[in-house]
N, C-alpha and C positions, 0 to 999 in steps of 0.2 A: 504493500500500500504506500502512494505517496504522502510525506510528510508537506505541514504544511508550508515551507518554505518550497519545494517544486511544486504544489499546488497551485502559488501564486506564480511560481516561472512560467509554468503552463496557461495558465488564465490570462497573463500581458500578452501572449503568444496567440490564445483565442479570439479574445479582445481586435485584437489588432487584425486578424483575417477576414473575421467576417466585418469589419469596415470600421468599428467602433460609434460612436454616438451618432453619427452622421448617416450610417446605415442600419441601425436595429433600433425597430421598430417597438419591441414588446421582447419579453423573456421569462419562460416560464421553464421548470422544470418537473418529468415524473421521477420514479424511482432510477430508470439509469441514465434517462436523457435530459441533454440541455437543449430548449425547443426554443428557437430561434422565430420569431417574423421579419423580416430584409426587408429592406424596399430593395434594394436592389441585388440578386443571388446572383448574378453575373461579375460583382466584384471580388465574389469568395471565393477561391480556387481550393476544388477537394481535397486532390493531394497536397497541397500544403497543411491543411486543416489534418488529415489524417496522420502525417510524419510528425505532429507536436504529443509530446510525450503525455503520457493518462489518455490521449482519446483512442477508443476501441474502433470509431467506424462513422461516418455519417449518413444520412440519409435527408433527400429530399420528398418528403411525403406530405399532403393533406395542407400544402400552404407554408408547411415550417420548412426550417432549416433546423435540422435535428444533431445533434451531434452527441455519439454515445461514450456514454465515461463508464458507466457501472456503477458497482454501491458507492462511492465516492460522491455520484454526482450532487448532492447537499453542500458538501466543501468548496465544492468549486461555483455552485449556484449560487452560494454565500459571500464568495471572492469574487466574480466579476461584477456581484451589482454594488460593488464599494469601488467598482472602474466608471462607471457610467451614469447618466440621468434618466437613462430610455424605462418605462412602463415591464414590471416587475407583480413579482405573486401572483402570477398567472391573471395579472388584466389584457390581456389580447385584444386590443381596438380594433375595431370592425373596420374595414374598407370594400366600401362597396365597387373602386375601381376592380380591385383584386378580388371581389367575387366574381365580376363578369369575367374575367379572365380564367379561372379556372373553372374546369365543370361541376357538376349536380354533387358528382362523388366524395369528389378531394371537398368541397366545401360541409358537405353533411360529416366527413370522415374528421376533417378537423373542428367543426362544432364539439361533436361528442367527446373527442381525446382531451379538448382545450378546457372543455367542463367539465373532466373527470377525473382527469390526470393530478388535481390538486387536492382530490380527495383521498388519492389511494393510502396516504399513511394512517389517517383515521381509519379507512376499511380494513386494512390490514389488521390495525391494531383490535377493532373490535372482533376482527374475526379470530385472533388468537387467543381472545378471553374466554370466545364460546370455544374455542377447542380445548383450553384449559376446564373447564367446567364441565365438557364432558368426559373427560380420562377424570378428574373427579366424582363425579356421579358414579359414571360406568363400574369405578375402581370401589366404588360403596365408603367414601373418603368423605363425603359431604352429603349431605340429605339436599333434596331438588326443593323440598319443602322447609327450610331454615332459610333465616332472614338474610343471614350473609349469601347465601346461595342467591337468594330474590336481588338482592344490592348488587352482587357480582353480574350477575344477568343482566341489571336496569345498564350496566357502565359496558358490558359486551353490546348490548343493544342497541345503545345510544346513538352512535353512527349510521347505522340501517334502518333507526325508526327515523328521524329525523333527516335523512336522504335530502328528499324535497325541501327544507329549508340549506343548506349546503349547497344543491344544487342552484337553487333560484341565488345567493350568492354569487357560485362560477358564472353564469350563466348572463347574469347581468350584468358583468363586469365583459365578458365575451361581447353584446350588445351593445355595452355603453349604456344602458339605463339604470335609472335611479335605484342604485341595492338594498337600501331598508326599503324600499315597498317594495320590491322583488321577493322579500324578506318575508314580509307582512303579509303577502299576498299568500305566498305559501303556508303561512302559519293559519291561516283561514281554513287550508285542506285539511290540516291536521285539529285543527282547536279541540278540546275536548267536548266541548256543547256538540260538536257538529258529530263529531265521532259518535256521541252518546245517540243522536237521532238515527243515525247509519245501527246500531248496535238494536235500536229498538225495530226497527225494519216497517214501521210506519209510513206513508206515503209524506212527501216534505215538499212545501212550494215556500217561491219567496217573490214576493209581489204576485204573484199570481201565475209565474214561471215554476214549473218541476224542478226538484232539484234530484239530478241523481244519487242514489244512496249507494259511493263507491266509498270505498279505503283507500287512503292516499300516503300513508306510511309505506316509507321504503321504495316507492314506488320513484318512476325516470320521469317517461313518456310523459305524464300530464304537466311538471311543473316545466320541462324541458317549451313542450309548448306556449304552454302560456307567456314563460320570460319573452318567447319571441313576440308572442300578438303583443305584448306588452311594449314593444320596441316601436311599432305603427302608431299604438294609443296613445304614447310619451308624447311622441313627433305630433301628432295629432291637437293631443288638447293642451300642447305648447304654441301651437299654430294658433288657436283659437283665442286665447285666453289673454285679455289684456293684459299688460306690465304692471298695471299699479296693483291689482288684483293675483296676480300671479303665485306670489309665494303662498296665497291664503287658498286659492282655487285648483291650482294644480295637482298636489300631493294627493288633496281631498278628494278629487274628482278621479285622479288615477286610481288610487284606493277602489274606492267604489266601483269603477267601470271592472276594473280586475280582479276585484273578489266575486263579482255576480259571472263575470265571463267563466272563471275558474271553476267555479260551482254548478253554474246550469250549460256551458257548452262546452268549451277548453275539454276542462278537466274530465268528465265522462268521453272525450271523443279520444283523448289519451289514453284511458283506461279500457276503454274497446281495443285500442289498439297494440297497447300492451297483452292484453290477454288472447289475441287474435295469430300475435307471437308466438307467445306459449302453445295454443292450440295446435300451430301447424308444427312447433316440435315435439308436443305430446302425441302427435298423430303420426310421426316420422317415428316416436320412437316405437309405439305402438304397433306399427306398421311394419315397420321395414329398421328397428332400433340398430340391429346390426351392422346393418350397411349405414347408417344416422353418424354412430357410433365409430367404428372405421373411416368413416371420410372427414370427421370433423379432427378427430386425433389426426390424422395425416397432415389435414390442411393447417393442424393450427400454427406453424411457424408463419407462415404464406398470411394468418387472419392479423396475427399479433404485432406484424412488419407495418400491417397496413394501419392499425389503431383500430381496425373494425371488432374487435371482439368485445368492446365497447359497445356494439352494438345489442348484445346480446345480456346485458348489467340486469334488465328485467329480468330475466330466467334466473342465472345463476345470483343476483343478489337477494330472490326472494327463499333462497336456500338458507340463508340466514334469520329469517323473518317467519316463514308460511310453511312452505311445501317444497321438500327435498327437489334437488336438481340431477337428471338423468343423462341428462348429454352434454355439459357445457364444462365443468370440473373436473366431473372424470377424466375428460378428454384431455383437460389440460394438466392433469395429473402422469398419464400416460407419457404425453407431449413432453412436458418439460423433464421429467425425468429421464427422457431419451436425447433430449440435447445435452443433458449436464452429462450423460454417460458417454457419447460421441465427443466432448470438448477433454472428458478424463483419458480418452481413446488415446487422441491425439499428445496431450502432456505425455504422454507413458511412451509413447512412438516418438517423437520428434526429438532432433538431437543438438536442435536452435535453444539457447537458453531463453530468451525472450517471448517465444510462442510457448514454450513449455509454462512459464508463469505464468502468462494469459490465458492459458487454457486451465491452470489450476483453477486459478482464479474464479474465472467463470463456472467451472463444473462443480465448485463448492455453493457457488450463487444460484445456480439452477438447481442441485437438486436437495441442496436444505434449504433454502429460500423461497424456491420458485421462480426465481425473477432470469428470465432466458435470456435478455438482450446481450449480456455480455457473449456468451456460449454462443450468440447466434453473427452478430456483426464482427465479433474478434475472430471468432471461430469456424464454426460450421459454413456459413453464408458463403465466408470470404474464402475458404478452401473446396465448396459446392458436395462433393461426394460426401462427405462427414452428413451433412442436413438431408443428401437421399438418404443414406443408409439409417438416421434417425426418423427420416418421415418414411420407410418402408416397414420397420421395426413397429413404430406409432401404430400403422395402420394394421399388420398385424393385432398386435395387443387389442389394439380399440374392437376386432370384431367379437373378441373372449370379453368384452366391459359390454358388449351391446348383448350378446348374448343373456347373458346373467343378470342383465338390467341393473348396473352400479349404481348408486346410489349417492348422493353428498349435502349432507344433513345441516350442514355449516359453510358459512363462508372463509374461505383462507386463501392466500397462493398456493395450491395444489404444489406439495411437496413432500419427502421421504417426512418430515418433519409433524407437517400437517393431514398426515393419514388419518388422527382421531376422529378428521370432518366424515370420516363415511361412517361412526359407529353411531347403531341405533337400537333402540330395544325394541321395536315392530320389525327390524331386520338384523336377525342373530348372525346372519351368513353375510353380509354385505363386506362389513370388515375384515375379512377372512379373503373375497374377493378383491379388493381394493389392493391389499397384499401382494396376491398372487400378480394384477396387474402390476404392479408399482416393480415387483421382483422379473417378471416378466420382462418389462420393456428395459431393463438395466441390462440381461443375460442375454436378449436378443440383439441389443445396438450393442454391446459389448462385442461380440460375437461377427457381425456383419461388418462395421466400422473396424474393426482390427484385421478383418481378413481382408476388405475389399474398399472400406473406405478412405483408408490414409496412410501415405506414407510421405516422409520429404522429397526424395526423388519422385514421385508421384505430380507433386502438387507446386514442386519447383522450389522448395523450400531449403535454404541449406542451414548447416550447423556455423557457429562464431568464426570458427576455424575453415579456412579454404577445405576444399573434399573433390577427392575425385565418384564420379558414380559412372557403374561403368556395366553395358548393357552387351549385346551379343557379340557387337560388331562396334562399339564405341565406345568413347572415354569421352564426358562431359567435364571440364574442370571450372568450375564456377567459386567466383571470391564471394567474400562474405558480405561484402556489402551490394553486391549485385551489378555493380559497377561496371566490368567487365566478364564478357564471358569470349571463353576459345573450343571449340570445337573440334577436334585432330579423329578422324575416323579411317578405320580400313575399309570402308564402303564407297564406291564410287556413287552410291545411290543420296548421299548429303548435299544440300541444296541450302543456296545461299541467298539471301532476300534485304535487298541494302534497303536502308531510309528513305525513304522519297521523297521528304521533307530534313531540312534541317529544323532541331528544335530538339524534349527532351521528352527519351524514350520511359515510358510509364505503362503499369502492369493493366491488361484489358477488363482485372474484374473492377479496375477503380472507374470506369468510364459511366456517368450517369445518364445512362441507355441500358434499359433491361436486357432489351434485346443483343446489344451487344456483350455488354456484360456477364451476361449468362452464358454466353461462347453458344448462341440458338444456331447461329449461321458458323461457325467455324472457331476455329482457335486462331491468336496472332496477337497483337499488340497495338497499341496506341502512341501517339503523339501530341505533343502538345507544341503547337510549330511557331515557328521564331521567323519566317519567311513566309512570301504565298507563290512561292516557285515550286512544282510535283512534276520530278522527272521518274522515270519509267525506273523500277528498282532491282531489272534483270533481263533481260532480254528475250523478248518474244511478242507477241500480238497483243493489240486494243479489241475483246472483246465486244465492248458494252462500253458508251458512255450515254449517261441518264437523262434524259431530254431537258432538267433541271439543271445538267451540269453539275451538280455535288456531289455525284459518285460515277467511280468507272474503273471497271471490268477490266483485268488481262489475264495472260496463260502465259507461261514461262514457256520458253523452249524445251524446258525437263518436265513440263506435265502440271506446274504448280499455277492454280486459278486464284489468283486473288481482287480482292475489291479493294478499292482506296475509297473512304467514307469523308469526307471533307467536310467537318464540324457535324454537329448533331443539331437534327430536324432541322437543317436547312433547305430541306426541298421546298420548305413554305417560302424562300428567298427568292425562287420562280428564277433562276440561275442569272439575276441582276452581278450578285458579284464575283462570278466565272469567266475568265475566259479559255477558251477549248484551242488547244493547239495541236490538237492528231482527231482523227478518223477512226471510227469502226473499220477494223480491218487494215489498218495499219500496222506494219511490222516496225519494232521501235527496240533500239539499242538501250542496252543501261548509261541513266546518266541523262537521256534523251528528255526534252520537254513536252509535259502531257495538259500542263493545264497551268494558268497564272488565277492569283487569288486574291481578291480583296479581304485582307484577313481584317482589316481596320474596320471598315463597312460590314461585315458579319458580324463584330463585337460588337457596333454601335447601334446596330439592328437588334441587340439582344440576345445573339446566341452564342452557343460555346464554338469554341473553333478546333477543341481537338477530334482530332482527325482516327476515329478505327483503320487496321488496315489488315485485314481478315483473308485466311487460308480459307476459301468455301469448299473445298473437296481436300478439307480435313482427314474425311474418312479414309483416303486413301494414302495414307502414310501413318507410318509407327509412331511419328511424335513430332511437332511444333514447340520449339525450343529457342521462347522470346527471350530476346535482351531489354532488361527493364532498368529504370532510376538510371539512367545514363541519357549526355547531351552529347547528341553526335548531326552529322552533316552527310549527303547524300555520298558518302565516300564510305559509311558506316555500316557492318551488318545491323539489321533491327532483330531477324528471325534466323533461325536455322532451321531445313526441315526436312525430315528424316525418313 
């Protein structure tokens, strides 16, 4: 763990990347991330951001600029906002430019994380007190019915009854409207008079409007809505409402208009819709739990990247409150116990001192904590095979938890730790089950991940010390810092693939393009170019070049197809600042000019300029063997390939 003095190293270092006061906008933190709003994320370059020491990985998702630390990130959320003035404890300012610009998804996806994210250390904490309380109970150590047991319960509780005022808090700060009557407003769901008329199951009007007789403890969807219609009625009856009269009319008039909406339409179309939720999982599990069951355990690395499992807080937080949860827990039980065992994989394999820490690290954070980010952005994600062989493990296990219909009686981060959340006295066997999965999906990603998911030569990874690795017909000698690499082979079948840009060669999974990043079309490398001169980087033919001009197609003379990708999503540039200097069907020497570039006019248009430059008939060779972290010029290998 870093101390606090490299804490603050690291923090003048993060500070300073993503642009400092000038460019951040808002800053909030969850358990391992520091969640970034930019105005402008074209001044933040990833790979610098990733090479500063404590951060595990970042991600562009749902509007932020995310950047993962791990359990540290407290420290360091506490250190840069003693650097800056910018909006802090999760007030996230709305911009409605920057909702039109991104879609339905990312904007719903970062609604939810930005109002939820600030809650998880109370959820955590009260779900640890119900887990505490029931290895009490269970253990016949405390009576359910003593007073201390009833006080212990009210303080585990506290968190998950009172959701909807926390939420309406986040929520309105995410809005920008007024937070004590956000406050107020929700304390109207829960008041006890109102509770008591809901309890007596009476018909209830008010003015001569129905009110519906729902429960609104612990519950998302209703208070989630209402802060938003609350955002139109703010705007609205400040529109309205004269200045001299203002301070006296407005609070009053908010109030009112949003305690009656909350009551008679909001809140009931909420609470349809959270149970409509529930219904179609109760029905999935019912139906087809198994397969429910299996494809959620698989998916959930892929849900919890996206902040979408958030989406799903009605189900599994009413596990804490109401009525056990079947698919949501389990899964993530399964889940993250099989990335912390895939992150223990690799620590035990790798013979990098550096990865081995990180992977300790993280695999002690997943699978007694729960908390996967570290395992997943340090780890698994960034070496790819570790997270199949975890989400195949996953899916596995999950279809034995769908079968048996697991159960999780409590809210907690599913973890080795937090197994007591599946014990119950209506299910003698569930605990017993939860076990066998939780044991399961350790011996199974143990098992897969050490035989097939990871090794350093695999994954390109070397030890502190230079190493030679040395395969049928070769000898790869690669320095430790990655800087240089030499290739000396007895195979006349080794093929050499120079830069075709000058600029500085960087590894293809740091490129913020899934598609490329994933290596979906091919393995190879990237650039990040210092010129907009692309000459031919071996000799043989112009394929393909893209009626946009931003990408284009060759074949080597030895059989090698590759694509030159010239910055990312700039086919939207409609090839303004391309120009094409060869032909389809031109035969072109190395060294040769393929294309001039306006690198200046693509950065100032908004987009990134480094450049993919992709083996697309990967498959038909032994191995692609990038040279990365090195600045080289069209005289340079970028690739070797095999």
């Amino acid at each position: 763990m870093a101390n606090q003095k490299e804490i603050e190293q690291s923090v003048q270092q993060i500070y300073k990347a993503v642009g400092g006061d000038n460019n951040i906008k808002s800053l909030t933190h969850c358990i391992t991330r520091l969640r970034f709003q930019l105005k402008d994320w074209n001044k933040v370059d990833d790979q610098t951001v990733k090479n500063i020491p404590g951060v595990l990985g970042v991600n562009r998702q749902n509007g932020q600029y995310q950047i993962i630390i791990g359990n540290q990130v407290t420290d360091y959320y506490n250190a840069i906002t003693k650097l800056g003035h910018f909006a802090s404890n999760g007030e996230v300012p709305a911009d409605d430019n920057d909702d039109q610009k991104r879609g339905l998804f990312d904007r719903f996806a970062d609604f939810i994380s930005s109002c939820m994210a600030p809650l998880i250390p109370a959820l955590v904490a009260g779900g640890l007190m119900k887990l505490i309380l029931i290895v009490l109970t269970t253990l016949s150590w405390m009576s359910d019915k003593s007073q201390t047991y009833i006080l212990l319960s009210a303080i585990g509780d506290a968190p998950f009854y009172f959701l909807p005022i926390e939420l309406a808090y986040t929520s309105a700060k995410y809005f920008r409207v007024n937070q004590m009557l956000a406050v107020c407003t929700a304390g109207v769901l829960i008041y006890p008079t109102f509770t008591a008329l809901v309890k007596a199951g009476h018909a209830v009007h008010m003015m001569g409007l129905p009110v519906t007789l729902a429960t609104y403890s612990a519950s998302v969807i209703p208070i989630l809505m209402t802060v938003w219609a609350m955002k139109y009625i703010e705007h609205w009856i400040d529109a309205i409402t004269p200045n001299q009269i203002k301070s006296i009319v407005k609070p009053l008039a908010e109030l009112f208009i949003m305690g009656v909406l909350a009551l008679v339409i909001i809140g009931p179309i909420g609470t349809y819709l959270g149970r409509l939720l529930s219904m179609i999982m109760i029905f999935l599990n019912t139906k087809v739990g198994w397969l429910a069951m299996a494809l959620m355990a698989s998916l959930m690395p892929l849900i919890v990247m996206t902040g979408m499992h958030w989406a799903f807080a009605p189900i599994f937080l009413a596990a804490s409150v109401a009525s056990p949860d079947s698919l949501i827990l389990p899964a993530m039980l399964i889940s993250n116990v099989a990335e912390g065992t895939a992150a223990l994989v690799v620590a035990l394999k790798t013979k990098n001192v550096k990865l081995r820490g990180v992977a300790s690290a993280a695999s002690v954070s997943a699978l007694v904590a729960g908390i996967t980010e570290p395992a997943m952005y340090g780890v698994t994600l960034k070496y790819k095979r570790p997270l199949y062989t975890a989400m195949i493990s996953s899916g596995i296990v999950g279809l034995f938890a769908g079968i048996f219909h697991i159960r999780a009686f409590a809210y907690a981060n599913p973890s080795l730790i937090s197994l007591p959340q599946f014990i119950a006295k209506v299910a003698p066997h569930n605990f017993m089950y939860a076990v066998l999965c939780a044991a399961g999906s350790v011996i199974l990603t143990f098992i897969l991940t050490f035989m097939f998911g990871y090794s350093d030569k695999m994954v390109g990874v070397q030890a502190d010390q230079t190493t030679n690795q040395s395969t049928d017909n070769k000898t790869v000698t690669v320095s430790s810092n990655n800087s240089d690499v030499e290739l000396e082979s007895g195979s006349k079948n080794t093929k050499k693939v120079y830069a075709p840009m000058n600029g500085q060669l960087v590894s293809l999974d740091t490129v913020d393009d899934n598609v490329f990043s994933s290596k979906m079309m091919g393995d190879g490398v990237s650039i990040q170019p210092t010129n907009g001169e692309i000459d031919a980087p071996f000799d043989g033919k112009v394929v393909t070049v893209f009626p946009t001009k931003h990408a284009i197609g060759l074949k080597s003379n030895l059989g090698i197809e590759l694509m030159i990708h010239i910055g990312l999503n700039t086919v939207e540039l409609k090839g303004k600042p391309f120009t094409q200097c060869v032909a389809v069907g031109d035969e072109v020497k190395k060294g040769q000019l393929l294309m001039k570039v306006d690198l200046k006019a693509i950065q100032e248009a908004g987009y990134d300029t480094t450049t993919p430059i992709i083996v697309t008939n990967t498959k038909d060779f032994v191995e692609v063997e990038p040279v990365v972290n090195k600045k080289v010029t069209t005289d340079d290998v970028a690739m070797y390939v095999i």
